[in-house]
C-alpha positions in Angstrom: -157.1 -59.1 -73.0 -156.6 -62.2 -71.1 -158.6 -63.3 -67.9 -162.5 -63.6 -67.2 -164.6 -62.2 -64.7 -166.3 -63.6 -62.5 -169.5 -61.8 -60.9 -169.7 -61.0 -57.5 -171.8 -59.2 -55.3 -172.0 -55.4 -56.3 -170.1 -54.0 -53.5 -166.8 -56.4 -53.6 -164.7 -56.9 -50.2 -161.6 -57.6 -52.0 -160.3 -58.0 -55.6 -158.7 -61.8 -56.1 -156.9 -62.8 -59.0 -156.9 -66.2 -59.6 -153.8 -67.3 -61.7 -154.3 -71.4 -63.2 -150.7 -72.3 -64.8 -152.2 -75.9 -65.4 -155.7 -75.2 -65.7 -158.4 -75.5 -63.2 -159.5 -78.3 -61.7 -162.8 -79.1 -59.4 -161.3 -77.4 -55.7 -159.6 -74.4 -57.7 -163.2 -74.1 -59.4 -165.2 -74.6 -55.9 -162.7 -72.1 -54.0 -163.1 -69.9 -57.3 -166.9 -69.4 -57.6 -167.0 -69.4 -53.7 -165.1 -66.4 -53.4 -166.9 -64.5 -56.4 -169.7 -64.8 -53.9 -168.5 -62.1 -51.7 -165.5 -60.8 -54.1 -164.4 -58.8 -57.3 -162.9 -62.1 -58.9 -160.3 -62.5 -62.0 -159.7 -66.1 -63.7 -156.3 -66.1 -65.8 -155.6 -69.3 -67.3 -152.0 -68.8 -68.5 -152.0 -71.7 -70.5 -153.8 -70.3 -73.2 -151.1 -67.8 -73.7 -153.4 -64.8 -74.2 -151.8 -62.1 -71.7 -148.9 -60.0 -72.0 -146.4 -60.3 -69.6 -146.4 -56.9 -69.0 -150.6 -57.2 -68.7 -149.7 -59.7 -65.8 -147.9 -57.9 -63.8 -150.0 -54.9 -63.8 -152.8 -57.6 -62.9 -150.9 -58.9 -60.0 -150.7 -55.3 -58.4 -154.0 -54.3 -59.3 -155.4 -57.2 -57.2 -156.0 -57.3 -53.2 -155.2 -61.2 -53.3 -153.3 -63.2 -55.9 -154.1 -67.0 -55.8 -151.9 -69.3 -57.7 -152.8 -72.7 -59.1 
């Protein structure tokens, strides 16, 4: 399926995807766990090749906020 959730609180303000095309590092990871605080958040590591392209995009526009690292 591609991606990981990240838990946030049970009524989510917003739904982020977070996109890491060279992995994450320790501020992507900070900004990451900070917003699953408050926020529906998605991780997506495209490195690991595990997410269709079609997948993607349906991710992108599925998501409030799209953050790319």
């Amino acid at each position: 399926m591609g991606g990981k959730e990240v838990a946030g609180e049970e009524n989510p303000k917003m739904k982020i995807l977070h996109l890491l095309s060279d992995g994450g590092d320790e501020l992507s990871g900070r900004i990451i766990e900070a917003h699953a605080r408050q926020h529906q958040v998605r991780v997506v590591d495209l490195r690991a090749n595990d997410i269709s392209y079609e997948r993607l995009v349906d991710e992108i526009f599925s998501h409030d906020k799209v953050i790319s690292w």
